[in-house]
Short mmCIF file of the C-alpha atoms (twelve columns), coordinates in Angstrom:
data_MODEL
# 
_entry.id   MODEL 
# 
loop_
_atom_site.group_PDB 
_atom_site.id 
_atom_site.type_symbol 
_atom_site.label_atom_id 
_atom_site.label_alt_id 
_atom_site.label_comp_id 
_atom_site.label_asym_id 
_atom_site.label_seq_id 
_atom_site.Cartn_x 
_atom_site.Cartn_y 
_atom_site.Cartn_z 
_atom_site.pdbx_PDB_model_num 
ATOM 1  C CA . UNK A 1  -11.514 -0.748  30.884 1 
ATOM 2  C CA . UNK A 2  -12.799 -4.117  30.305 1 
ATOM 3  C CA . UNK A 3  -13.086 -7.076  32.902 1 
ATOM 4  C CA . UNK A 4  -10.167 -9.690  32.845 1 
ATOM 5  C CA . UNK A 5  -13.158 -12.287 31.976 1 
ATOM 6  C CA . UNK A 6  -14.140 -10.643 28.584 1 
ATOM 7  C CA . UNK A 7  -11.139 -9.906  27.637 1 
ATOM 8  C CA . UNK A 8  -9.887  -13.597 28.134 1 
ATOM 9  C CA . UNK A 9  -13.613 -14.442 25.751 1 
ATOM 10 C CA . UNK A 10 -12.167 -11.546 23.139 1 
ATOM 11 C CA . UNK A 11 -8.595  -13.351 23.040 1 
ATOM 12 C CA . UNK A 12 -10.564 -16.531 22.432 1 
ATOM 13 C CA . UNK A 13 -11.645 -15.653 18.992 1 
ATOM 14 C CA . UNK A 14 -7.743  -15.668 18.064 1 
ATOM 15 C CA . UNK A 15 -7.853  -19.162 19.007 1 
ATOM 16 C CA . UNK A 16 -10.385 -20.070 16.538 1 
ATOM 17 C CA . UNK A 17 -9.573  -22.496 13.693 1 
ATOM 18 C CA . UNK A 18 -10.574 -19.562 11.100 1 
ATOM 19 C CA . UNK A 19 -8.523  -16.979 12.814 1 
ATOM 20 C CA . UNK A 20 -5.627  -19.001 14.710 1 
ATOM 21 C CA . UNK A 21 -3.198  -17.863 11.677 1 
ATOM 22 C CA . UNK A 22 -4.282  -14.151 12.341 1 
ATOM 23 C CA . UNK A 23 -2.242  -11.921 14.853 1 
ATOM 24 C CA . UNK A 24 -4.049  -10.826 17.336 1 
ATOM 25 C CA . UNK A 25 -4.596  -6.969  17.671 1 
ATOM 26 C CA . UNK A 26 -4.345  -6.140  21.521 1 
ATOM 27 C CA . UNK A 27 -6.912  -2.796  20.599 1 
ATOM 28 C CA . UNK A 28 -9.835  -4.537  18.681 1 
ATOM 29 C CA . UNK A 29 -9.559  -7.140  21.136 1 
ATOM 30 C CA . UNK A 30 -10.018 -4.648  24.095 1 
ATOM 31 C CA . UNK A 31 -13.222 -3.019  22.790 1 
ATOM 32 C CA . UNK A 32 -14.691 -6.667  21.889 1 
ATOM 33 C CA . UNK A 33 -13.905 -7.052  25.642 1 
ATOM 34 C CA . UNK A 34 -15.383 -3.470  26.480 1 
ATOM 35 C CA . UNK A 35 -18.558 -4.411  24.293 1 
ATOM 36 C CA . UNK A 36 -19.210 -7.972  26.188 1 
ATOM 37 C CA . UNK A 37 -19.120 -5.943  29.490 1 
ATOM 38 C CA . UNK A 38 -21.146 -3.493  28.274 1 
ATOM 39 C CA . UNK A 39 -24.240 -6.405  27.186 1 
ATOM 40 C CA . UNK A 40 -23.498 -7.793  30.543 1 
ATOM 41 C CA . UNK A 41 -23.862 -5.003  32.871 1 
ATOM 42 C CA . UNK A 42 -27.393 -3.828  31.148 1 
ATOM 43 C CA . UNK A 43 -28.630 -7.390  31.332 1 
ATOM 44 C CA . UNK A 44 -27.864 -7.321  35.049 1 
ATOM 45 C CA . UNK A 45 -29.133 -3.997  35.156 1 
ATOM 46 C CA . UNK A 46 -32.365 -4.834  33.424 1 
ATOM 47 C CA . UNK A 47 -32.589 -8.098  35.807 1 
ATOM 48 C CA . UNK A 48 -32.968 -6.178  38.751 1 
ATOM 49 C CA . UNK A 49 -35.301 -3.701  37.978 1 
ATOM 50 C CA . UNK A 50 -39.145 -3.949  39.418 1 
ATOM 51 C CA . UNK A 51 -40.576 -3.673  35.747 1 
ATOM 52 C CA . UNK A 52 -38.442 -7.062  35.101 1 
ATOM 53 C CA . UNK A 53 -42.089 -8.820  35.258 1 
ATOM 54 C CA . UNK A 54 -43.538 -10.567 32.039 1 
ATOM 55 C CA . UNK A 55 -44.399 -7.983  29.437 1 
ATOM 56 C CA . UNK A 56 -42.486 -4.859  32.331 1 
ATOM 57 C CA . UNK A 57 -40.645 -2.083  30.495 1 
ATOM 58 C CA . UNK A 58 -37.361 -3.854  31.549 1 
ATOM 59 C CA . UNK A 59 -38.138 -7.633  30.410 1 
ATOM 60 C CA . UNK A 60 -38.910 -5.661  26.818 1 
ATOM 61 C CA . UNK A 61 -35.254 -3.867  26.869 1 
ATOM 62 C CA . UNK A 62 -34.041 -7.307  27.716 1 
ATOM 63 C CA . UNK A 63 -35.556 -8.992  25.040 1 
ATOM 64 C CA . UNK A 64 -33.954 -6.803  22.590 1 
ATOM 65 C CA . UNK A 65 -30.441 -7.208  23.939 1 
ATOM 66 C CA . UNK A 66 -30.584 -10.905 24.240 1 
ATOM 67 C CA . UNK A 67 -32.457 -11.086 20.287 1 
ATOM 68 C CA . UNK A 68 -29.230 -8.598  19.311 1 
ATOM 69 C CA . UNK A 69 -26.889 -11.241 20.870 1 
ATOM 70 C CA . UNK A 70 -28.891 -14.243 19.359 1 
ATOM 71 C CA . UNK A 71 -29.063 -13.363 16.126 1 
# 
């Protein structure tokens, strides 16, 4: 189940000049949510490992997530 906060970023993108005349669908909108909390809780997870040092195991996984979200 997705946090109240991504799911109120997922309705967002209904609110969108390009999509405004869309309906929103309640399910795709729920695993958008789902997949923002997802992102967030492994870049908190990442953050508070002991390898999150320059060049650690978990500043490498971190890197990838936040190039995936960048790009």
């Amino acid at each position: 189940m997705a946090t109240e906060h991504s799911r109120g970023i997922a309705a967002q993108a209904w609110c969108d000049p390009r999509t405004s005349h869309l309906g929103m669908i309640p399910e795709l909108a729920e695993v958008f949510a789902e997949t923002l909390d997802r992102y967030r809780d492994a870049i908190l997870w990442l953050y508070d490992q002991p390898s999150f040092t320059l060049k650690g195991k978990a500043w490498e996984h971190w890197h990838e997530i936040r190039d995936t979200l960048l790009k």
